[in-house]
C-alpha positions as CSV (number, residue, x, y, z in Angstrom):
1,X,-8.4,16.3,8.8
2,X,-5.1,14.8,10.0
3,X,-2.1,14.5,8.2
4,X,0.2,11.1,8.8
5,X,3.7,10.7,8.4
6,X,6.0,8.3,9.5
7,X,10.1,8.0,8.8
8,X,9.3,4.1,8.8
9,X,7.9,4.2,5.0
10,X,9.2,6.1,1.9
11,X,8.7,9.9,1.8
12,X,5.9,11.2,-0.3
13,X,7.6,11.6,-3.5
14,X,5.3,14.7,-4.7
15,X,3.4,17.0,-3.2
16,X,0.9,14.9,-1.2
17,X,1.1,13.1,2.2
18,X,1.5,9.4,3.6
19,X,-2.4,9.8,4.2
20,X,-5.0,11.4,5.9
21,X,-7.1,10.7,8.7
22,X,-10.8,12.0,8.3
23,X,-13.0,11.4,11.6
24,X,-12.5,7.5,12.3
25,X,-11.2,6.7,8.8
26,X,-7.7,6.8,7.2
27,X,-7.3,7.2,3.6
28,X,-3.5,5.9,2.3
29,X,-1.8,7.3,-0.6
30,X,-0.4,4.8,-3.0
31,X,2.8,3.0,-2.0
32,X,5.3,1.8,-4.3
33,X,8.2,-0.3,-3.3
34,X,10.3,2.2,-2.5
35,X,12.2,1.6,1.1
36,X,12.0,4.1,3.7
37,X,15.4,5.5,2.5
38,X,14.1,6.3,-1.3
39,X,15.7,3.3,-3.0
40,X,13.4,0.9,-4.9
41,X,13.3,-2.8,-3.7
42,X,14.7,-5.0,-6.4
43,X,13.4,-7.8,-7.8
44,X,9.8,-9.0,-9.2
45,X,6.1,-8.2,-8.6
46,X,6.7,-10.5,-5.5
47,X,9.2,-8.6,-4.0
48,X,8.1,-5.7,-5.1
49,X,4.6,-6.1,-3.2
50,X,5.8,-7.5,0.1
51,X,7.9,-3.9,0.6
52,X,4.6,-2.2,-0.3
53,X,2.8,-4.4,2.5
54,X,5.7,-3.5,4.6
55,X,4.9,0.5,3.6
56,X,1.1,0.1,4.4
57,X,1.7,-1.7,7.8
58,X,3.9,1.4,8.5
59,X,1.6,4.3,7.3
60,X,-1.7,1.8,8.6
61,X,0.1,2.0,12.6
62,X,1.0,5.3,11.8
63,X,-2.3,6.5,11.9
64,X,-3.6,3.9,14.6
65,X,-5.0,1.6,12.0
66,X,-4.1,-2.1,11.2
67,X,-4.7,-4.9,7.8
68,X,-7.3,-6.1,10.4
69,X,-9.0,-2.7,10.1
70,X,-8.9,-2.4,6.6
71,X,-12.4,-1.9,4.6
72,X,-10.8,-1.1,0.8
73,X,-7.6,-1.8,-1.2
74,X,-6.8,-0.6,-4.7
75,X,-4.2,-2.7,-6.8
76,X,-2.4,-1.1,-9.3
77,X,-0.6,-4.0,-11.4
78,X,1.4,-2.9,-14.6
79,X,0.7,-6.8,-15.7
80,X,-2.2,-8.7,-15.3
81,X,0.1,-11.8,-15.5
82,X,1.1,-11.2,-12.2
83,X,-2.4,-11.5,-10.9
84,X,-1.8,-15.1,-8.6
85,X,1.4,-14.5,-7.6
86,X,0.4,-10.5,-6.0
87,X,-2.7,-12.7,-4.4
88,X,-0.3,-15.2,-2.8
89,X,1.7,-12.2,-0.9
90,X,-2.1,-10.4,-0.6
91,X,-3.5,-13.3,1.3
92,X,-0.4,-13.0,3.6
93,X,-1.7,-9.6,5.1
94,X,-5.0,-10.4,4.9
95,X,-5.5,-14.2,5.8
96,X,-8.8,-14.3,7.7
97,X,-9.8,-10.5,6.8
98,X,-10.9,-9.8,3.6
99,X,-11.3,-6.4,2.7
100,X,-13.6,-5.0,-0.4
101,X,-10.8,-4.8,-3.3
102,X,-10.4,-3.3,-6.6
103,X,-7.5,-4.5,-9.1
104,X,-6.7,-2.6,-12.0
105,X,-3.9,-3.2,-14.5
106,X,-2.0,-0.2,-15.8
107,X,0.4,1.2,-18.2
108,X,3.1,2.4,-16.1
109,X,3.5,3.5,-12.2
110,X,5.6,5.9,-10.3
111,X,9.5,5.0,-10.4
112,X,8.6,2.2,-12.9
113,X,7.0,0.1,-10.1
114,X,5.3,-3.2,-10.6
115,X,2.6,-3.0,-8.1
116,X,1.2,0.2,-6.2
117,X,-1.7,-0.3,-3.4
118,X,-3.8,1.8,-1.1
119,X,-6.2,1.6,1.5
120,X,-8.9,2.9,3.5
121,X,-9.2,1.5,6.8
122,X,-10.9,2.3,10.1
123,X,-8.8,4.0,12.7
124,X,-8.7,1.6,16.6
């Protein structure tokens, strides 16, 4: 197993790690929209998910992966209601691509985030 970390997405914020590479496949932890410096990106679920696509593309080169490589997302959601507009910044990321995907709405997320996502992709 392999560790990854890059300075070009938010720090873990507990005792865990960016992700993990395990033979050819890497394994993201969640990512909030928190900026690589710690702060929280303001605004709605929009904004909120385009930083986290911004984290994953970071944490996904990091560990010599890509959205193109992707097999399985997780969405965390804190409302349903906010279903179409997350899938208008989803299909940005993934407009030909479409990886296996499980959406689940929740109560509350780290930092009071609207949206949390993670991935498993294949590593190039």
């Amino acid at each position: 197993m392999k560790s990854v970390q890059t300075s070009n997405a938010p720090a873990a914020i507990g005792p865990y790690s960016q992700g993990i590479i395990v033979n050819n496949m890497f394994y993201s932890s969640g990512q909030i929209a928190l900026t690589p410096e710690g702060t929280m990106a303001e605004g709605d679920v929009v904004a909120q998910a385009r930083q986290v696509f911004r984290n994953l593309e970071a944490v996904l080169s990091a560990a010599g992966a890509s959205f193109e490589t992707v097999v399985k997302t997780t969405v965390f959601v804190k409302n349903m209601d906010d279903f179409l507009a997350l899938n208008e910044v989803y299909a940005e990321y993934f407009p030909v691509h479409k990886p296996a995907r499980s959406t689940v709405e929740v109560s509350r997320l780290p930092k009071d985030a609207l949206v949390e996502i993670e991935v498993v992709a294949l590593v190039k």
